[in-house]
Phi, psi and omega in degrees: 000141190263136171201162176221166174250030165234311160217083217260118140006282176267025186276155189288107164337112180216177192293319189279009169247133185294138195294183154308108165347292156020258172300315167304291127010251168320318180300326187283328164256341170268327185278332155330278217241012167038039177201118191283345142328302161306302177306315152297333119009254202313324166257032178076001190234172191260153156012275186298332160314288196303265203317342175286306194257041136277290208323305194294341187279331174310290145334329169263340174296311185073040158210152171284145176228356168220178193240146167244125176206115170062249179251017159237159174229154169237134155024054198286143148339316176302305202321299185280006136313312155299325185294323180277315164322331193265351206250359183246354184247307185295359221249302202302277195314286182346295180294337186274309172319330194290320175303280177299346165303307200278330183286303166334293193320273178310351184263279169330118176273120140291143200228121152249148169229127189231116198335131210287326177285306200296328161317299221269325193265323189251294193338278158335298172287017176235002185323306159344287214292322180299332199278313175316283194312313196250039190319336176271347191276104204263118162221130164286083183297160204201141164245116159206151190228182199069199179299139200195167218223079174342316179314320204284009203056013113357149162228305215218154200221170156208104164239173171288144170269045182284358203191150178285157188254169186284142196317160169071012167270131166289122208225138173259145186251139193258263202213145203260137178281132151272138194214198186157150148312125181220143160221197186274135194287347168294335179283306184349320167288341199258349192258308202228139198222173208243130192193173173309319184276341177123126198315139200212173202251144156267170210293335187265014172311142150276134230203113209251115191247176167194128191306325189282333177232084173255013145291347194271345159301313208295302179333315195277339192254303194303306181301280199304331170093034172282180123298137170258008207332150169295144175195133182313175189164162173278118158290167166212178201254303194254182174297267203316316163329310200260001178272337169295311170320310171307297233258351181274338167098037208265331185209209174237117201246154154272151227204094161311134168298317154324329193247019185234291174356336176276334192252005151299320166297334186266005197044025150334282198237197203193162199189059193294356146287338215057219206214135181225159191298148168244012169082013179245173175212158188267142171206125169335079218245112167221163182275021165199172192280145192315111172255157190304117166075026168270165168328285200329293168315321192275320191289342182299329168303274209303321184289320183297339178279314193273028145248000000 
């Protein structure tokens, strides 16, 4: 049964009251598409909702409004008279829901926050095309990594699923990291030799280490099943240091494919191993689970496509 504690079907009838929304609704959509099936489709409801609450508004009008003929209905002249006032009364509502939503949306800054070589090397240069797509959208990129804290003015993270995430955190999987040795393509002969068995790094490569991953050669020889020999190299404070240290031809860096892929494209760098998966993946971080047609949902869209 359809009811309100306002306007009701069977409450006593006067010129100034409005049938139920409801009931408004459905008539508006069964008379759209002239099919009460269809109508229910659409609005989530069965067969008979919808056909129950034409019947009641047809009763409270004490007009008829649609002709029923076999499994389709048409129109009575009252009907289309109702139909352009209801469909012209939701349009006018529409546009205005449409309105303020889009104004919240732009008047709130949202905070991302993102591991900082991925911020500078993928995030950023691609930061245009989402800002094009999403014009209404105000989001404040931020670089930080590791553990971190919705409480802080965070809305959004994007981490290595490097460290456990704190309970209740939502966490989306972006994309899986891959990684591999890289330089400057003029090195490539002096660094790396060629052999039966397959291209291989030599033992006296200078080898561009970085205090935030100082695991990563060793990982990186261990996933590929590579060798490692001991060989002088460079500490470096950040990632992106030392993948820069790379691109100046100071060494040989490990190199994610995601934080490289531009400058590989640019023939920057080179990557005469290629690249093998480590088994972490980068993810999407919000403090609750995602809903259908939010920021979240439209950037969760956009990263996995431009990854």
């Amino acid at each position: 049964m359809f009811s309100d504690n306002h306007s009701e079907f069977n409450s006593p009838s006067t010129p100034a009251r409005l049938p139920s929304l409801l009931a408004l609704r459905c008539f508006e959509a069964a008379a759209r598409l002239e099919h009460f099936s269809q109508a229910a489709a659409e609005l989530h409801l069965t067969h008979g909702a919808v056909s129950r609450a034409v019947r009641l508004l047809e009763d409270d009008l004490g007009v008829a409004l649609f002709e029923r003929r076999s499994r389709r209905v048409h129109l009575t002249d009252a009907g289309r008279t109702l139909a352009r006032a209801v469909s012209d009364g939701l349009g006018q509502i529409r546009h205005a829901v449409a309105t303020l939503r889009a104004s919240a949306r732009q008047q709130r800054r949202w905070v991302l926050s993102c591991e900082p070589t991925l911020l500078m090397r993928w995030l950023i240069p691609r930061w245009p095309q989402f800002q094009a797509l999403h014009p209404d959208i105000n989001v404040h990129l931020v670089a930080g990594g590791g553990p971190f804290s919705f409480a802080g003015g965070i809305d959004l993270a994007i981490r290595r699923d490097d460290f456990p995430w704190p309970e209740g955190y939502h966490a989306e999987p972006l994309f899986a990291e891959a990684v591999g040795p890289v330089c400057r393509p003029d090195k490539v002969a002096d660094w790396f030799s060629t052999k039966k068995a397959g291209t291989e790094l030599k033992a006296g490569a200078p080898r561009l280490h970085t205090r935030t991953r100082p695991g990563a050669w060793r990982e990186w020889a261990l996933a590929a099943g590579q060798p490692l020999p001991d060989a002088p190299g460079q500490t470096f404070e950040h990632f992106y240091f030392s993948l820069q240290a790379a691109v100046a031809g100071l060494g040989v860096a490990i190199g994610p494919w995601h934080l490289v892929r531009d400058d590989l494209d640019s023939g920057v760098l080179a990557a005469p191993l290629g690249f093998t998966p480590d088994g972490s993946h980068y993810c999407l971080l919000t403090p609750q689970a995602l809903q259908p047609g939010s920021l979240q949902a439209d950037l969760l869209a956009w990263l996995r496509a431009s990854a």
